[in-house]
Backbone as XML, in Angstrom:
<?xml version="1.0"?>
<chain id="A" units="angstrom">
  <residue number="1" name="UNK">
    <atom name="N" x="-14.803" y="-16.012" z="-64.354"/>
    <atom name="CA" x="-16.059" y="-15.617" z="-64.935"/>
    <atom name="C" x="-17.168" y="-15.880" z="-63.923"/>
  </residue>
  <residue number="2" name="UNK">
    <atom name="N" x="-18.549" y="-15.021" z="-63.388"/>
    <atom name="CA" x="-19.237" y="-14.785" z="-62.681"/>
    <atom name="C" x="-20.425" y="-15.944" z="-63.460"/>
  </residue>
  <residue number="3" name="UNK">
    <atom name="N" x="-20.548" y="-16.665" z="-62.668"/>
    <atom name="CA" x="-21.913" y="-17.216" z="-63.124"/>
    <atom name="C" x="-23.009" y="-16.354" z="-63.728"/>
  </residue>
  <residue number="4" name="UNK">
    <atom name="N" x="-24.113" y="-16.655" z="-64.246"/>
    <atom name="CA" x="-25.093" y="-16.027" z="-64.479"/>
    <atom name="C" x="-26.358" y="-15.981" z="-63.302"/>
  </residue>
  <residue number="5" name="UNK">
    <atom name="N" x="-26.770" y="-14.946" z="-62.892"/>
    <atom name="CA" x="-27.675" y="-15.105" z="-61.718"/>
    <atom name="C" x="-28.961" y="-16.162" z="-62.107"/>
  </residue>
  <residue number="6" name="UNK">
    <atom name="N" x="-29.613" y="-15.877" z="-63.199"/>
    <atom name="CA" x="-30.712" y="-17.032" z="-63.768"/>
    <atom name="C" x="-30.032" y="-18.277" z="-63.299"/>
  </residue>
  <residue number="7" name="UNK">
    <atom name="N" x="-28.976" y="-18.594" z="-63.805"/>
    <atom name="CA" x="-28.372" y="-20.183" z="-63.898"/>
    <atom name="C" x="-28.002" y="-20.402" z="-62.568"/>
  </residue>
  <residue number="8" name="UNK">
    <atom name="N" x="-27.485" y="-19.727" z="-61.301"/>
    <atom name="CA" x="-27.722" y="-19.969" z="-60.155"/>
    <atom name="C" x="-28.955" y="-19.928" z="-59.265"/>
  </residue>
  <residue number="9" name="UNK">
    <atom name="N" x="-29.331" y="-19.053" z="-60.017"/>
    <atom name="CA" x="-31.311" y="-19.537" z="-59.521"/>
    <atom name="C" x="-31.773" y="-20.816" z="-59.568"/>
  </residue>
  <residue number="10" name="UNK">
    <atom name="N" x="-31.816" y="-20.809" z="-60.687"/>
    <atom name="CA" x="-32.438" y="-22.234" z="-61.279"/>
    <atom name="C" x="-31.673" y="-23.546" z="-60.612"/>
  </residue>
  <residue number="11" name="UNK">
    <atom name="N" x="-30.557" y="-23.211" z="-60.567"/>
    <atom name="CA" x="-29.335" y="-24.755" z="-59.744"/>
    <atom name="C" x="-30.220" y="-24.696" z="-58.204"/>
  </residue>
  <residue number="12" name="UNK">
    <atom name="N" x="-30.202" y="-23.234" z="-57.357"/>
    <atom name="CA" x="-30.637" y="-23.540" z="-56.307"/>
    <atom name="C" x="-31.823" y="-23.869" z="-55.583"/>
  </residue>
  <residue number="13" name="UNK">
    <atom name="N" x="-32.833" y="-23.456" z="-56.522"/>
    <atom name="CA" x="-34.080" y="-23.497" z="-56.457"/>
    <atom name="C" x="-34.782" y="-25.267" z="-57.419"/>
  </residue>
  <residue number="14" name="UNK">
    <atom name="N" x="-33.933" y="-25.356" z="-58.162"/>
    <atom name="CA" x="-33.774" y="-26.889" z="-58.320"/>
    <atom name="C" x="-33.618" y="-27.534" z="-57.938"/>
  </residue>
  <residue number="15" name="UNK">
    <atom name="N" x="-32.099" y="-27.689" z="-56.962"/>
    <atom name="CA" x="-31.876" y="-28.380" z="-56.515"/>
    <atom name="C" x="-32.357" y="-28.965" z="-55.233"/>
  </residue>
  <residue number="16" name="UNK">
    <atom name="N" x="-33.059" y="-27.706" z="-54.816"/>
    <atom name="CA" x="-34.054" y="-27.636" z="-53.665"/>
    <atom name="C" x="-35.595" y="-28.847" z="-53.858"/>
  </residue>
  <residue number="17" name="UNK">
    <atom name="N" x="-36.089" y="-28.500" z="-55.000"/>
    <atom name="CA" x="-36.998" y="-29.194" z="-54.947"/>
    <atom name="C" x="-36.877" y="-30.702" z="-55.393"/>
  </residue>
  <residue number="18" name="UNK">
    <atom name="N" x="-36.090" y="-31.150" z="-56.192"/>
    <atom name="CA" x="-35.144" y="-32.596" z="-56.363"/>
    <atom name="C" x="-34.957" y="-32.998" z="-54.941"/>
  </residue>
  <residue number="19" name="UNK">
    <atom name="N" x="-33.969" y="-32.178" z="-54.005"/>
    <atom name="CA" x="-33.747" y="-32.929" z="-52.863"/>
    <atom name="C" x="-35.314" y="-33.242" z="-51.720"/>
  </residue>
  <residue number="20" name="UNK">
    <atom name="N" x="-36.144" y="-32.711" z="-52.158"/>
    <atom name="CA" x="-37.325" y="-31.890" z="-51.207"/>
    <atom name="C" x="-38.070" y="-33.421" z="-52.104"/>
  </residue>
  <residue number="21" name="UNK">
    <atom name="N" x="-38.001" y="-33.526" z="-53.185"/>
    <atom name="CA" x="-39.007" y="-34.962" z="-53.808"/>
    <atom name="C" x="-38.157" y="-36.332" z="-53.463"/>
  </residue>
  <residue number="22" name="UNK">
    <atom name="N" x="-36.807" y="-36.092" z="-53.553"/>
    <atom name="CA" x="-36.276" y="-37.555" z="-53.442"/>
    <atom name="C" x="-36.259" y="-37.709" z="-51.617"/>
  </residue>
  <residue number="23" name="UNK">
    <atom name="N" x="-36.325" y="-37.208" z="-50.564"/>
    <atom name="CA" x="-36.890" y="-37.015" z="-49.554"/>
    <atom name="C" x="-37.818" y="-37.567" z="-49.094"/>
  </residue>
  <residue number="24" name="UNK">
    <atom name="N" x="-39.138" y="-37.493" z="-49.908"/>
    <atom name="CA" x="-40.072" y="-38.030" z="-50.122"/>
    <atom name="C" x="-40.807" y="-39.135" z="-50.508"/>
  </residue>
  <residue number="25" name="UNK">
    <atom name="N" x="-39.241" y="-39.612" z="-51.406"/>
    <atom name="CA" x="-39.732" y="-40.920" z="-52.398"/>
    <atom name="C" x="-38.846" y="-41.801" z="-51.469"/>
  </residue>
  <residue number="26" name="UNK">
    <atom name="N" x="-38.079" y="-41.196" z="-50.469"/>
    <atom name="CA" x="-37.506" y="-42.675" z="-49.435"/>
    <atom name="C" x="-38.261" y="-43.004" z="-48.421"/>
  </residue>
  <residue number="27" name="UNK">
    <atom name="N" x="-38.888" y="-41.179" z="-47.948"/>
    <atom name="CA" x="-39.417" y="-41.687" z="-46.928"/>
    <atom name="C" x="-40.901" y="-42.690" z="-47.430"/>
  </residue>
  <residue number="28" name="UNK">
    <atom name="N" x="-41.685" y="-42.659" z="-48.198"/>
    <atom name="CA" x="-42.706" y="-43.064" z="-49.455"/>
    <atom name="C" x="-42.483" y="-44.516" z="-49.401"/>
  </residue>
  <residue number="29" name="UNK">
    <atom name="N" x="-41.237" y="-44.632" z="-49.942"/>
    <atom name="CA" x="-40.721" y="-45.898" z="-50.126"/>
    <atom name="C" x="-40.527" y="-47.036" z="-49.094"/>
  </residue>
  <residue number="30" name="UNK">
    <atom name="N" x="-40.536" y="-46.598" z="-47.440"/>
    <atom name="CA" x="-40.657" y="-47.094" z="-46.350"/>
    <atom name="C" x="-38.836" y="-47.463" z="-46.110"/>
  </residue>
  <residue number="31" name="UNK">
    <atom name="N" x="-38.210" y="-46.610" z="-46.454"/>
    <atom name="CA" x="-36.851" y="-47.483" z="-46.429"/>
    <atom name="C" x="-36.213" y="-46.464" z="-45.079"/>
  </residue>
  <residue number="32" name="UNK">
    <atom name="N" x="-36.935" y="-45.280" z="-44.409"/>
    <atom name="CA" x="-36.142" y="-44.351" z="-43.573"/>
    <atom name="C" x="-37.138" y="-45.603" z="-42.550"/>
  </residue>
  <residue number="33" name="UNK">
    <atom name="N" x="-36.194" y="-46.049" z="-41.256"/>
    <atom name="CA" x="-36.903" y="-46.776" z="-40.420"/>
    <atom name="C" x="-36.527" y="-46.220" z="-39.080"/>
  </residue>
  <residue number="34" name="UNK">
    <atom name="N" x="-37.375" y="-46.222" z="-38.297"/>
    <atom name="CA" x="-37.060" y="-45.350" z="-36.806"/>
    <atom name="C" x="-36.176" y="-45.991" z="-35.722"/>
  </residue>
  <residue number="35" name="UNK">
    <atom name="N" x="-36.349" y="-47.358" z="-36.112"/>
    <atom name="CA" x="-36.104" y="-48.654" z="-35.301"/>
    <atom name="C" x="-34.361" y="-49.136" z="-35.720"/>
  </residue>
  <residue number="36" name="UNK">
    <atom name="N" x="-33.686" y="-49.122" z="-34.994"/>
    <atom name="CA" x="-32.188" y="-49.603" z="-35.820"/>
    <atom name="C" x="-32.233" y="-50.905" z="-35.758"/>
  </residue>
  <residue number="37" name="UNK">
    <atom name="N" x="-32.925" y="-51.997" z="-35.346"/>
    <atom name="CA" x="-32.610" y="-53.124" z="-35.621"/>
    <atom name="C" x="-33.387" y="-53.422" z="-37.134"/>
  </residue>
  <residue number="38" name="UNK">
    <atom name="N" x="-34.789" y="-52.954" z="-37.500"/>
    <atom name="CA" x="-35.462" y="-53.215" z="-38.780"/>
    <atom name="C" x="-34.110" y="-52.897" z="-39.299"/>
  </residue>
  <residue number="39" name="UNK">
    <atom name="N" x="-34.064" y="-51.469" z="-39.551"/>
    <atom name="CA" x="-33.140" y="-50.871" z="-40.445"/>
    <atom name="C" x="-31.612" y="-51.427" z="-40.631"/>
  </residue>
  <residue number="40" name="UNK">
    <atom name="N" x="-31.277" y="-51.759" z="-39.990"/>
    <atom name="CA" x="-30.240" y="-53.000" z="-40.536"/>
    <atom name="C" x="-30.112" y="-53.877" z="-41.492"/>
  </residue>
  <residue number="41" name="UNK">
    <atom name="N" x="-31.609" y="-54.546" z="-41.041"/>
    <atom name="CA" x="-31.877" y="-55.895" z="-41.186"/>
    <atom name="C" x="-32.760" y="-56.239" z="-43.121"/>
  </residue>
  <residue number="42" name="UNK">
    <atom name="N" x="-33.235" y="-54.575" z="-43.232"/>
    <atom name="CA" x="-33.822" y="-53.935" z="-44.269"/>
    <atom name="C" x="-32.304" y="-53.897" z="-45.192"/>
  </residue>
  <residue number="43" name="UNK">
    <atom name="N" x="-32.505" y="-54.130" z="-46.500"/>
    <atom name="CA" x="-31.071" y="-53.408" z="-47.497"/>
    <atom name="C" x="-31.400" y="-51.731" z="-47.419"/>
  </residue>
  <residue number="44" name="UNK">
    <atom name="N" x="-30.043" y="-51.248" z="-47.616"/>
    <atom name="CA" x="-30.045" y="-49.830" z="-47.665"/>
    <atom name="C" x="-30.410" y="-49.442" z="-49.831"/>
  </residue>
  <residue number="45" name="UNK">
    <atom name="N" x="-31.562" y="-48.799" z="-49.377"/>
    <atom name="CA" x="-31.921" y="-48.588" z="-50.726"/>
    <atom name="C" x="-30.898" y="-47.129" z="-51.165"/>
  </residue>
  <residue number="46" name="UNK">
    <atom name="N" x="-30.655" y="-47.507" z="-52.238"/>
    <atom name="CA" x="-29.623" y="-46.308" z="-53.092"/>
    <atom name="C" x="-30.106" y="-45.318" z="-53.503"/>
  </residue>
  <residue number="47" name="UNK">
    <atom name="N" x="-31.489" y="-44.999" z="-53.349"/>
    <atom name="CA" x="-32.020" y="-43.277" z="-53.717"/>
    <atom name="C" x="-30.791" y="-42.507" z="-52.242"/>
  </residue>
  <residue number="48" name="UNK">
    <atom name="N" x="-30.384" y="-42.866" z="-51.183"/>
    <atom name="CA" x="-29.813" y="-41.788" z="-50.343"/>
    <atom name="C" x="-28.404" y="-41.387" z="-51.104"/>
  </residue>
  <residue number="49" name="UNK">
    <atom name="N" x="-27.743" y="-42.016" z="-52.357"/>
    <atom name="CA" x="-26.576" y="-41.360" z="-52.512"/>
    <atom name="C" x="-27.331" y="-40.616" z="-53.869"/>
  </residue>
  <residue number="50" name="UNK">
    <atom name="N" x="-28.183" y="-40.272" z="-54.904"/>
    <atom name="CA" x="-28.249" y="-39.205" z="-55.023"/>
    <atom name="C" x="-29.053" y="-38.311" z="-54.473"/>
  </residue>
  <residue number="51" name="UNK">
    <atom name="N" x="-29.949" y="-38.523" z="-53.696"/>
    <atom name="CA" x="-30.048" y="-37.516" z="-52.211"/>
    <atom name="C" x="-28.732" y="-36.862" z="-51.757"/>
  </residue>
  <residue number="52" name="UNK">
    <atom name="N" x="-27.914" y="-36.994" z="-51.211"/>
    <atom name="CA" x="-27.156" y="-36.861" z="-50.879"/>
    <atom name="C" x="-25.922" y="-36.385" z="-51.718"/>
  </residue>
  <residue number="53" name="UNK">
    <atom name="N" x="-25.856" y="-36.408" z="-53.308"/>
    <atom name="CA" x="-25.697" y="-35.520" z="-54.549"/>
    <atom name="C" x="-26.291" y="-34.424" z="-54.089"/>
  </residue>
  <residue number="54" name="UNK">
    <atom name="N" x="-27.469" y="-34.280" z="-54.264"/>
    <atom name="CA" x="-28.215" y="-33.067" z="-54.428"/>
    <atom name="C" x="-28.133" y="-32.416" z="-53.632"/>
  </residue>
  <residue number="55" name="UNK">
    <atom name="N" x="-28.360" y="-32.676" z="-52.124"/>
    <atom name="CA" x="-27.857" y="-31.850" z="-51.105"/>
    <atom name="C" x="-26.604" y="-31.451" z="-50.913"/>
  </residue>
  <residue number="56" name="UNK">
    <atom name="N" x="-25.756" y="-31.753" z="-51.110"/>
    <atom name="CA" x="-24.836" y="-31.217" z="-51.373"/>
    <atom name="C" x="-24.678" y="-29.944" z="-52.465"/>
  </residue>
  <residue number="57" name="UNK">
    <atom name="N" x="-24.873" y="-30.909" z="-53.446"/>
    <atom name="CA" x="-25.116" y="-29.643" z="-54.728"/>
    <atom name="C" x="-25.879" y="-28.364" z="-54.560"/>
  </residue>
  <residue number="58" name="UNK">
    <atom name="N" x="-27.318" y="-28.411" z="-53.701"/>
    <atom name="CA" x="-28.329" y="-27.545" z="-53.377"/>
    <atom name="C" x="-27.266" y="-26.620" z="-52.017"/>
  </residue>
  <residue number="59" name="UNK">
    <atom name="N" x="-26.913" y="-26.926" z="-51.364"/>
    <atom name="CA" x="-26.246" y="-26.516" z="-49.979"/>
    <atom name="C" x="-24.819" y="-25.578" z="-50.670"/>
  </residue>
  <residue number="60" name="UNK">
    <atom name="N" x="-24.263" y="-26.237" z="-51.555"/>
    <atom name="CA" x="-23.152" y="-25.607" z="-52.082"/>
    <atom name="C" x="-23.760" y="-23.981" z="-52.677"/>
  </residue>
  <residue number="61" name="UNK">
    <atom name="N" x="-24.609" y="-24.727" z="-53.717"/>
    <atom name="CA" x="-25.474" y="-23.135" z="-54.628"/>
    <atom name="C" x="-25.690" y="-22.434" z="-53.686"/>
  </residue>
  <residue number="62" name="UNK">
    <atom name="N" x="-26.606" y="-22.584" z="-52.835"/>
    <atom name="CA" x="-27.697" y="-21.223" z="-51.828"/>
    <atom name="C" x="-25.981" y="-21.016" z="-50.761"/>
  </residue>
  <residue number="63" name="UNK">
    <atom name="N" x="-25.114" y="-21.485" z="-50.378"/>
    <atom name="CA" x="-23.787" y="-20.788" z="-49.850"/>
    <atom name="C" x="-23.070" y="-19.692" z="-50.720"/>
  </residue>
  <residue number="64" name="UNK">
    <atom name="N" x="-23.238" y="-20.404" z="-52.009"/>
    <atom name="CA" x="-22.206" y="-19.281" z="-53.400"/>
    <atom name="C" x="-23.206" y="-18.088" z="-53.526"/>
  </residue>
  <residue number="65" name="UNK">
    <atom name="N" x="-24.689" y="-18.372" z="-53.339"/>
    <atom name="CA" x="-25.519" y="-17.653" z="-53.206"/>
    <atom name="C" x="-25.417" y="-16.032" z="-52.869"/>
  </residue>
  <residue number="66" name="UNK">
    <atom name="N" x="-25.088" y="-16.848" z="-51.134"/>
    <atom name="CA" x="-25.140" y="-15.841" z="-49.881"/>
    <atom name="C" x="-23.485" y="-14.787" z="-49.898"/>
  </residue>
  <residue number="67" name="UNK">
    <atom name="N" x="-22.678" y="-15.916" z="-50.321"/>
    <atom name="CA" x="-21.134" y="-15.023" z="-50.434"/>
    <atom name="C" x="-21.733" y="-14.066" z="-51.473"/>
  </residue>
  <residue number="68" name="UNK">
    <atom name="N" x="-21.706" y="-14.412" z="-52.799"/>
    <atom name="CA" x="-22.306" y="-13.697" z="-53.817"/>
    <atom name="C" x="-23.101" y="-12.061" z="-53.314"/>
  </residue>
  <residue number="69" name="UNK">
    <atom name="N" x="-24.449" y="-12.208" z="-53.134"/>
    <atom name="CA" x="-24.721" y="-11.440" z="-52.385"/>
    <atom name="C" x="-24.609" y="-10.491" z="-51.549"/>
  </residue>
  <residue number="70" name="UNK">
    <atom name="N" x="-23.994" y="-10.861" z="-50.720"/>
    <atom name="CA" x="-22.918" y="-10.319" z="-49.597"/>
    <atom name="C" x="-21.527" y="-9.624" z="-50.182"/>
  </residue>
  <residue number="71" name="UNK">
    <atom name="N" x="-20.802" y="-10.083" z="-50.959"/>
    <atom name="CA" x="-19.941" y="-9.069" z="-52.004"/>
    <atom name="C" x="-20.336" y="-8.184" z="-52.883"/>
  </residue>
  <residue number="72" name="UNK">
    <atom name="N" x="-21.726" y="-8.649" z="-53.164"/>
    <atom name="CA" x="-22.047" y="-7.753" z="-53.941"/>
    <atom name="C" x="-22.823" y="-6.002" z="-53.449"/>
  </residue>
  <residue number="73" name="UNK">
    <atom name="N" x="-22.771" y="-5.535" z="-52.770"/>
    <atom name="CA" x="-22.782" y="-4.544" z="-52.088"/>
    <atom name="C" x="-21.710" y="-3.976" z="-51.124"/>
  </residue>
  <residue number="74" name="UNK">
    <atom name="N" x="-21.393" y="-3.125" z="-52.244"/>
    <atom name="CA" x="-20.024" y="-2.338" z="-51.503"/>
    <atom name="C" x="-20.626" y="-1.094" z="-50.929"/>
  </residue>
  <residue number="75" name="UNK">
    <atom name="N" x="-19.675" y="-0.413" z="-50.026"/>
    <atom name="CA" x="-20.100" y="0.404" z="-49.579"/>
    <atom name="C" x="-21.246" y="0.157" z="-47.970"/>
  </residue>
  <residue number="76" name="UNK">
    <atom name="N" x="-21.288" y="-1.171" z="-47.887"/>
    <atom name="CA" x="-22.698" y="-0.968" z="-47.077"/>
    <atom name="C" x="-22.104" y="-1.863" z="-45.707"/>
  </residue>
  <residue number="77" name="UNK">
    <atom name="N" x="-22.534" y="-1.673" z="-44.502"/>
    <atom name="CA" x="-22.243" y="-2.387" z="-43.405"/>
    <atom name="C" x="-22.305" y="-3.429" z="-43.260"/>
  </residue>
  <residue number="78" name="UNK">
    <atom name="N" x="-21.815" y="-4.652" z="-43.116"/>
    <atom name="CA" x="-21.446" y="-5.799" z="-43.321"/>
    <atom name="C" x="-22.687" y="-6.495" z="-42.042"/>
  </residue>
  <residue number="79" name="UNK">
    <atom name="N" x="-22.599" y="-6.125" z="-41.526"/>
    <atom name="CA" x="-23.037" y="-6.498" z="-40.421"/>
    <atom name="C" x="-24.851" y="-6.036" z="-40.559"/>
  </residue>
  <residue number="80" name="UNK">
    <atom name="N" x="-25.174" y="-4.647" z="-40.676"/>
    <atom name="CA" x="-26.660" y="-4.405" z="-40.150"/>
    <atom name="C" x="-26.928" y="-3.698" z="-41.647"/>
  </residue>
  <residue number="81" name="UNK">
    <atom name="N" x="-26.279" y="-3.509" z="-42.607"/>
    <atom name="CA" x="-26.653" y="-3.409" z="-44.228"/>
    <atom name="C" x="-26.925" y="-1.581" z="-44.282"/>
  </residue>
  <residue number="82" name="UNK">
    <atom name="N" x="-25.909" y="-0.896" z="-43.613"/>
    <atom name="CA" x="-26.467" y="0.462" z="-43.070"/>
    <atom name="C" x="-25.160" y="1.056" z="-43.777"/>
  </residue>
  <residue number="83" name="UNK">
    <atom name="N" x="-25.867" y="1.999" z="-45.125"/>
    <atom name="CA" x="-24.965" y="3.051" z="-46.144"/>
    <atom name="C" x="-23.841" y="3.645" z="-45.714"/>
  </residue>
  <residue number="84" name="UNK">
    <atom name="N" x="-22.566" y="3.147" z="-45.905"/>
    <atom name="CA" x="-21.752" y="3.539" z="-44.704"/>
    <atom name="C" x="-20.947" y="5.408" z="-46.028"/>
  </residue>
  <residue number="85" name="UNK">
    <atom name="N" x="-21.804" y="5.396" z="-46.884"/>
    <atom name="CA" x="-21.534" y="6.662" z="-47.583"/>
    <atom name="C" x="-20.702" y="7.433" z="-46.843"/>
  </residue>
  <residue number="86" name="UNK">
    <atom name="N" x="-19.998" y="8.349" z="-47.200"/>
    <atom name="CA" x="-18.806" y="9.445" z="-46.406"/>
    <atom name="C" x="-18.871" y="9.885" z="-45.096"/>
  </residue>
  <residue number="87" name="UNK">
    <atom name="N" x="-18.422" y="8.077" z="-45.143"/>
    <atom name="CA" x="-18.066" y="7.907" z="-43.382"/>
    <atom name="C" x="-16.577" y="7.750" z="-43.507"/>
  </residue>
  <residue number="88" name="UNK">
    <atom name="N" x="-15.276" y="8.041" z="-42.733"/>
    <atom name="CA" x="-14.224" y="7.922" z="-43.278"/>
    <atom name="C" x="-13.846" y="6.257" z="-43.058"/>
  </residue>
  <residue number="89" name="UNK">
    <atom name="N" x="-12.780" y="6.130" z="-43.652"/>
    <atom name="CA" x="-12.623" y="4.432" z="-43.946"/>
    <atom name="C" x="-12.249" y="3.901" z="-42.846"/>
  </residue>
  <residue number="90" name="UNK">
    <atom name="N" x="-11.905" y="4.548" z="-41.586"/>
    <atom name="CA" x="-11.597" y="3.358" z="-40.523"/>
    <atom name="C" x="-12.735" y="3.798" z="-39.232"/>
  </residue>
  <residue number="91" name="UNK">
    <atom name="N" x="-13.678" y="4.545" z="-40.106"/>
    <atom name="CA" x="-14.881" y="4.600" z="-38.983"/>
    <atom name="C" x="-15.619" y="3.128" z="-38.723"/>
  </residue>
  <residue number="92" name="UNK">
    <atom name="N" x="-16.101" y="3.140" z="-37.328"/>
    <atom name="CA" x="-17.192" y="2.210" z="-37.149"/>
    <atom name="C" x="-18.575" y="2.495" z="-37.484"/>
  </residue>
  <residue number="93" name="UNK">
    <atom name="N" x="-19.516" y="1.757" z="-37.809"/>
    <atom name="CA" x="-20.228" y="1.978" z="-38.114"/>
    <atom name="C" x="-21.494" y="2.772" z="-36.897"/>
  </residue>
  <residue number="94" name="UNK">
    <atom name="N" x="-22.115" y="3.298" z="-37.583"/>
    <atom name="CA" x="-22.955" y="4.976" z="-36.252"/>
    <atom name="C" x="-23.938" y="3.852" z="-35.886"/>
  </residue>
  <residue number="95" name="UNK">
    <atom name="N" x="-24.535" y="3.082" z="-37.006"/>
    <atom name="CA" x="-25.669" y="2.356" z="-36.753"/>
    <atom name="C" x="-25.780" y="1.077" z="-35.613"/>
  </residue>
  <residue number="96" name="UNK">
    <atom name="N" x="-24.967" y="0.258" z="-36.066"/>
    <atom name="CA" x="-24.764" y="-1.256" z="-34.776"/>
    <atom name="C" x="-23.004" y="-0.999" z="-34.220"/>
  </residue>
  <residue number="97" name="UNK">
    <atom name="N" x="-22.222" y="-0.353" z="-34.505"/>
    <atom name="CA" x="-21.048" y="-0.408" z="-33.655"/>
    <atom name="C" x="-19.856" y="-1.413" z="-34.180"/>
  </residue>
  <residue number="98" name="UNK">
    <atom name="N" x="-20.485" y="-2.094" z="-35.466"/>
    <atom name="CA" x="-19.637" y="-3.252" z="-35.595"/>
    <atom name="C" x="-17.975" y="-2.342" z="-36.800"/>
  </residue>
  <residue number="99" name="UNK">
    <atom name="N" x="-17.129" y="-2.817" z="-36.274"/>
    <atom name="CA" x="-15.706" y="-2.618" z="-36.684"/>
    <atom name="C" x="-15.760" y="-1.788" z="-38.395"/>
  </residue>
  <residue number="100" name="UNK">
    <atom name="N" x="-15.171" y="-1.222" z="-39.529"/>
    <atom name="CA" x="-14.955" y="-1.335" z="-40.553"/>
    <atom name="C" x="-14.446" y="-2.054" z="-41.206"/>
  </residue>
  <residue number="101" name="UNK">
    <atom name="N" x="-15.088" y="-2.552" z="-42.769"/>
    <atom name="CA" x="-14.728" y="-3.201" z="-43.454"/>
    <atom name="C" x="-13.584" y="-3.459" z="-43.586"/>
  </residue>
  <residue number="102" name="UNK">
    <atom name="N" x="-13.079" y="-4.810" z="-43.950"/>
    <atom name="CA" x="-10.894" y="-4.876" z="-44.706"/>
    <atom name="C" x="-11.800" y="-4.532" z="-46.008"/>
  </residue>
  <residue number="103" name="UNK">
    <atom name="N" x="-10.971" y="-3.215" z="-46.405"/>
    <atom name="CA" x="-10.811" y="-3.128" z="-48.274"/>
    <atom name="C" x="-9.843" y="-4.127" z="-48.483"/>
  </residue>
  <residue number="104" name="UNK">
    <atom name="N" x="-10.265" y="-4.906" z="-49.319"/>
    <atom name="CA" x="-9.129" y="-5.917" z="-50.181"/>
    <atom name="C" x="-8.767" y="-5.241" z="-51.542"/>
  </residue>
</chain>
C-alpha cells in the first residue's frame, strides 16, 4: 500500500523542522563545544539521540520522497525529464544521449 502523499509531506517537512529546532536547542544549550578537551570533560547531554531519531527519520522520508517521485513518471527520461513519447523502446534519448530505460 502507497503511502498517502499529505502524510509523507507532513513526516518530511516535520521532521525537518523538529530536527532544524532540536539543532538549536543543543547548540542554545552550550553542549556542541569546538574544543575536544571541554567537550569531554562536559557530560554528553541526551537531546543528540533524539536528534539523531529525527534525522534519520527526516533523511529516510525526503529519500522515499525522491524514489517516489522519480517512479512516478513513466514514460519520461530518467536522466534530463525529456517525453520520451513514440520513441522506440531501445532508443536513446534525442535530448542528453543518456541509455533507455530497464522496463521492469
Amino acid at each position: 500500500m502507497k503511502p498517502h502523499p499529505r502524510i509523507r509531506k507532513t513526516i518530511k517537512w516535520g521532521g525537518a523542522a523538529v530536527t532544524v529546532l532540536l539543532v538549536v536547542v543543543w547548540i542554545w544549550d552550550g553542549q556542541l563545544y569546538v574544543n575536544w578537551m571541554s567537550y569531554r570533560e562536559k557530560s554528553l547531554n541526551p537531546i543528540w539521540q533524539p536528534l539523531a531519531v529525527a534525522l534519520l527519520a527526516t533523511a529516510t522520508a525526503w529519500w522515499l520522497d525522491t524514489l517516489a517521485r522519480r517512479r512516478g513518471r513513466p514514460g519520461l527520461c530518467p536522466t534530463c525529464q525529456y517525453d520520451r513519447t513514440g520513441l522506440p523502446p531501445g532508443a536513446v534519448c534525442p535530448e542528453c544521449g543518456a541509455a533507455a530505460p530497464k522496463i521492469v
